[in-house]
ChimeraX commands (.cxc) that place a marker at each C-alpha (Angstrom):
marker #1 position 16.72,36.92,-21.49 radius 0.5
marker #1 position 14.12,33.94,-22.12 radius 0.5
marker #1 position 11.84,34.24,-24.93 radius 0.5
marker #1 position 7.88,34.59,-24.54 radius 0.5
marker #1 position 6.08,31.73,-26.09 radius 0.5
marker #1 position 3.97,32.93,-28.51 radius 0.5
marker #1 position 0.59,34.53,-28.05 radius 0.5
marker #1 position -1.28,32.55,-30.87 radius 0.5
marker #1 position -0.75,28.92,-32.96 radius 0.5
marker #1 position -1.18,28.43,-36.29 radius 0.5
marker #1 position -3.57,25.39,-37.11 radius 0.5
marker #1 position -0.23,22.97,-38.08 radius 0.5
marker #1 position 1.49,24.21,-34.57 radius 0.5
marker #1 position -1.35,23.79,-32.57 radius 0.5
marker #1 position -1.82,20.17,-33.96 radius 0.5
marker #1 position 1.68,19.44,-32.97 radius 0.5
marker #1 position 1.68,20.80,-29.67 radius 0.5
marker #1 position -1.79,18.72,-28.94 radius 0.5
marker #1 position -0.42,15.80,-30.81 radius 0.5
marker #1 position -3.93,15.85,-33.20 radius 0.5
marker #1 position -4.24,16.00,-36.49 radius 0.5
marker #1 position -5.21,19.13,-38.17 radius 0.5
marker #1 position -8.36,17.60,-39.81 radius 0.5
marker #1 position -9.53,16.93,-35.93 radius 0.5
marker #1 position -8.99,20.77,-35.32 radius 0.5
marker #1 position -11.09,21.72,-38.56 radius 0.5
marker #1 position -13.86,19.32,-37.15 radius 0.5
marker #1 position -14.19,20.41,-33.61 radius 0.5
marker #1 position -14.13,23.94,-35.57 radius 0.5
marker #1 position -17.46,22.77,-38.06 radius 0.5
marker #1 position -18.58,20.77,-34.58 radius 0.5
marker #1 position -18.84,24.48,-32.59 radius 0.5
marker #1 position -16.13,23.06,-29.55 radius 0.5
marker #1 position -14.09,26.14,-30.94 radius 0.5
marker #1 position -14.09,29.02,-32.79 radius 0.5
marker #1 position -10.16,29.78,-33.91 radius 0.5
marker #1 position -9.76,33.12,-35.04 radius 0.5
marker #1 position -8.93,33.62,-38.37 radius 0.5
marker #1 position -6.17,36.07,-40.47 radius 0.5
marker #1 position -7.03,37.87,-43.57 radius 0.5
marker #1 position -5.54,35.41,-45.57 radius 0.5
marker #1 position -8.52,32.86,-43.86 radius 0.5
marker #1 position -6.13,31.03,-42.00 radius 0.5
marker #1 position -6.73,29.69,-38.49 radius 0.5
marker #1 position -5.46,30.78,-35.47 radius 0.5
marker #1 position -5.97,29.40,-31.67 radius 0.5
marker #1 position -4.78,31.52,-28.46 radius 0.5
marker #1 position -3.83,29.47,-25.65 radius 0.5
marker #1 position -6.98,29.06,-24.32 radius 0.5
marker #1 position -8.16,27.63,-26.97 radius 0.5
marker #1 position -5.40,24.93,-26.76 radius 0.5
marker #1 position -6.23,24.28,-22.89 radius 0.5
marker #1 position -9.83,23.90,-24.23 radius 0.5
marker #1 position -8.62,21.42,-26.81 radius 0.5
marker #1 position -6.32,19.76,-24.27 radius 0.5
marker #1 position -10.07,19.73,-22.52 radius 0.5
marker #1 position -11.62,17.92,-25.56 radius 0.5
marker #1 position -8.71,15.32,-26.18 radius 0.5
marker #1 position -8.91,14.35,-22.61 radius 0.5
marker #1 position -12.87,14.05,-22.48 radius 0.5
marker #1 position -12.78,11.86,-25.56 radius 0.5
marker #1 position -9.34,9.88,-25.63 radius 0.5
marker #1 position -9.45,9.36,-21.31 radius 0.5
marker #1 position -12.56,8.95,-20.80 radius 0.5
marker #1 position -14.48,7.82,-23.55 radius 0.5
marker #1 position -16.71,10.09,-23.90 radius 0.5
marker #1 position -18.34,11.16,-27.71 radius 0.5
marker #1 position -18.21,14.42,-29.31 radius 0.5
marker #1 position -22.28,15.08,-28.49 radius 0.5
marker #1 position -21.10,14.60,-24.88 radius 0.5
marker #1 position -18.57,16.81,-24.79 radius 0.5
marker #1 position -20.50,19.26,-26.32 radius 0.5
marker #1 position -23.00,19.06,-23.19 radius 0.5
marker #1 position -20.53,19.26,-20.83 radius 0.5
marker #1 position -18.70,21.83,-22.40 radius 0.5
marker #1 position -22.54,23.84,-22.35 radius 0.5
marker #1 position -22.89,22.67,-18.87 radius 0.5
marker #1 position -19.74,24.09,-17.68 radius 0.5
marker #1 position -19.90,27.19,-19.63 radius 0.5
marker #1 position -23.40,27.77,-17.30 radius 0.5
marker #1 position -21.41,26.79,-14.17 radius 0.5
marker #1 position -19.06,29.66,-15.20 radius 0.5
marker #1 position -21.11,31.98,-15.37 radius 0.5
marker #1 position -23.07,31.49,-12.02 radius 0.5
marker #1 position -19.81,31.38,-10.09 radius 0.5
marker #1 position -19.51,35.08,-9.56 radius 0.5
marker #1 position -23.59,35.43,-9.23 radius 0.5
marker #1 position -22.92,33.50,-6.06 radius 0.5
marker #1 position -20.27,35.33,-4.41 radius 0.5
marker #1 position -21.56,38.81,-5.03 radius 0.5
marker #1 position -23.19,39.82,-1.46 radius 0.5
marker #1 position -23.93,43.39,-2.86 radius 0.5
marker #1 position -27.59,44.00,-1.42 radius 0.5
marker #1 position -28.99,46.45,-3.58 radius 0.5
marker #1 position -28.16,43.98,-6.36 radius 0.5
marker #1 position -29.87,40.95,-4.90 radius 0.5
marker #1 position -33.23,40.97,-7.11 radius 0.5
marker #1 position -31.17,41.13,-10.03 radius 0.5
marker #1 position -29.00,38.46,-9.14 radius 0.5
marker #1 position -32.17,36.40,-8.42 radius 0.5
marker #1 position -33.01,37.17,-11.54 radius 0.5
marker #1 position -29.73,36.58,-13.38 radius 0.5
marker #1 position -29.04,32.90,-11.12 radius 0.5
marker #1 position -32.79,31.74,-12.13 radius 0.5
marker #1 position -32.62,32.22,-15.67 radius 0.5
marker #1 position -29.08,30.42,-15.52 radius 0.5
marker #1 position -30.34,27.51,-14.21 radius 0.5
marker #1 position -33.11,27.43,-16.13 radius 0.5
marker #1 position -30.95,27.07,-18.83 radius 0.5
marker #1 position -28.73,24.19,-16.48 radius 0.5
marker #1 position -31.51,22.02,-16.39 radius 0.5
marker #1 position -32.61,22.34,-20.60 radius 0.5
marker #1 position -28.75,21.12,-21.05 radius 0.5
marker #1 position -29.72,18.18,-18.72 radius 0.5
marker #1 position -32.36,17.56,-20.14 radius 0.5
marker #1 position -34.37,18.14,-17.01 radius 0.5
marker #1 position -37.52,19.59,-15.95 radius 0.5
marker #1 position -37.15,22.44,-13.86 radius 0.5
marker #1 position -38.64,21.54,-10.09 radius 0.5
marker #1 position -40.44,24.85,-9.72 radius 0.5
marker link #1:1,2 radius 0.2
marker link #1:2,3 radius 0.2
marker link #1:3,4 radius 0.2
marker link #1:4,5 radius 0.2
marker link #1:5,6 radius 0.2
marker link #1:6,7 radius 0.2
marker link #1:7,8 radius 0.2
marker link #1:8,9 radius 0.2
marker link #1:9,10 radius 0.2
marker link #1:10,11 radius 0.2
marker link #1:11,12 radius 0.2
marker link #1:12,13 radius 0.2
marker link #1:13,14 radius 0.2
marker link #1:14,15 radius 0.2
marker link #1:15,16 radius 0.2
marker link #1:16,17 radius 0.2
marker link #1:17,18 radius 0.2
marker link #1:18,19 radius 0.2
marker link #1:19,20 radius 0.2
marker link #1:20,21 radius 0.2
marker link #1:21,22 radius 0.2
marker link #1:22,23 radius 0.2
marker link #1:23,24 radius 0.2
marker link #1:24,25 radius 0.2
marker link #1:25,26 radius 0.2
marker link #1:26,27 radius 0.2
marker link #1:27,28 radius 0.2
marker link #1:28,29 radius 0.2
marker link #1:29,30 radius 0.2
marker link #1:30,31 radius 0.2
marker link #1:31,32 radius 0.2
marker link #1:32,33 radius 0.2
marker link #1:33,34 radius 0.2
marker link #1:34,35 radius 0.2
marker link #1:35,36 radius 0.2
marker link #1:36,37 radius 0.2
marker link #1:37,38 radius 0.2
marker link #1:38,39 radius 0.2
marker link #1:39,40 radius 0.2
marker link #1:40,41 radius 0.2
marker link #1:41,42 radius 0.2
marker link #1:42,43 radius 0.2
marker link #1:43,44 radius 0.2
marker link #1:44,45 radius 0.2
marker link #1:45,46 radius 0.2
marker link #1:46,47 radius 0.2
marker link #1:47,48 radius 0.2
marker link #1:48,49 radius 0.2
marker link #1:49,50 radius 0.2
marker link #1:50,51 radius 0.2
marker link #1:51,52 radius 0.2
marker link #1:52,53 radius 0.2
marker link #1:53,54 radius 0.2
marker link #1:54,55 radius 0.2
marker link #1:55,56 radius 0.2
marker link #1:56,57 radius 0.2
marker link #1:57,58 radius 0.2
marker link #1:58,59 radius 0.2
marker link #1:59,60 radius 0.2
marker link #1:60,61 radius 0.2
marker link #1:61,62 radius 0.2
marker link #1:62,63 radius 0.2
marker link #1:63,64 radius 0.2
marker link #1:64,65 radius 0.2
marker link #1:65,66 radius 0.2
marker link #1:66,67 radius 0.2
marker link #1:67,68 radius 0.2
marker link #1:68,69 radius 0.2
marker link #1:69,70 radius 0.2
marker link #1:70,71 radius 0.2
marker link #1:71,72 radius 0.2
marker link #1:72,73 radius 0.2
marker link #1:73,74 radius 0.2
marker link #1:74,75 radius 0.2
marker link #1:75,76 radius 0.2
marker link #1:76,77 radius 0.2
marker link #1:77,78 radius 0.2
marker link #1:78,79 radius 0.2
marker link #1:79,80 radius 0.2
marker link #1:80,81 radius 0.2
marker link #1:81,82 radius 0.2
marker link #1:82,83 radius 0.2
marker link #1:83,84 radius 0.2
marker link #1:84,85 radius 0.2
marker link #1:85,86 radius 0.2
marker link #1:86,87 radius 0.2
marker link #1:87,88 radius 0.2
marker link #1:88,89 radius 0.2
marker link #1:89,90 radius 0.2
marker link #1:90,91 radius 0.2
marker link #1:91,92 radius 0.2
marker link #1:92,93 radius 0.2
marker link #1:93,94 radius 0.2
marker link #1:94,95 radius 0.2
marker link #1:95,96 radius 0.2
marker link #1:96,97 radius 0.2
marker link #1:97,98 radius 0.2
marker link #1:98,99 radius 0.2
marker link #1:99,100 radius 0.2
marker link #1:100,101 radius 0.2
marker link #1:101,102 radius 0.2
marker link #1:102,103 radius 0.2
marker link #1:103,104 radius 0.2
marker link #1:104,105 radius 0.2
marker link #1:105,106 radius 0.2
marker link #1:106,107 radius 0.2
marker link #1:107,108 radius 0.2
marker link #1:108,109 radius 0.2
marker link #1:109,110 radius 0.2
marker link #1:110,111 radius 0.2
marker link #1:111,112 radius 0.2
marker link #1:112,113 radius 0.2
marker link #1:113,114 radius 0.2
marker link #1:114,115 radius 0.2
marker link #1:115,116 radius 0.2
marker link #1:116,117 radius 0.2
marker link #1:117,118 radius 0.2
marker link #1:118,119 radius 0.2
marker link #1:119,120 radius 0.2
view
């Protein structure tokens, strides 16, 4: 029978598995890029999302050059896109003034990450 990987890294795993140093974890922690849960004893601890996320971050800075602010924005910027994506496929009618509603305020919010005036 094969064994489940586990559910959720300590901080010194989840270094090792991203190849990063643990100090890099704790500042992308004080940074906001993620938010590892913590035990009672105050220790870290990232799910695997997290470490996709931080695969995210490592690739954003390391392959493509791009600084922490940056990835902060696009990280914001896709977090918007996120939640749009199921405003556009709903086709429920008797929703559609609320989904107005709901897709203008996101992209309100899409163009202050931009930096961007909003056309309208």
């Amino acid at each position: 029978m094969a064994t489940k990987p586990p559910e959720f890294y300590l901080i010194s795993m989840a270094a090792e598995l991203l190849d990063m140093h643990p100090q890099t974890l704790r500042k992308y922690e004080r940074l906001g890029l993620v938010r590892p849960h913590r035990t009672l004893g105050s220790m870290r601890v990232y799910t695997r999302e997290e470490l996709d996320r931080l695969r995210l971050i490592k690739t954003l800075v390391d392959g493509s050059g791009i600084n922490l602010a940056g990835v902060q924005r696009l990280l914001s910027i896709a977090e918007v896109a996120q939640r749009l994506r199921p405003l556009v496929h709903d086709r429920r009618p008797a929703r559609a003034a609320d989904l107005h509603r709901q897709m203008s305020l996101e992209i309100e919010a899409l163009f202050r990450l931009l930096g961007l005036e909003d056309p309208n």
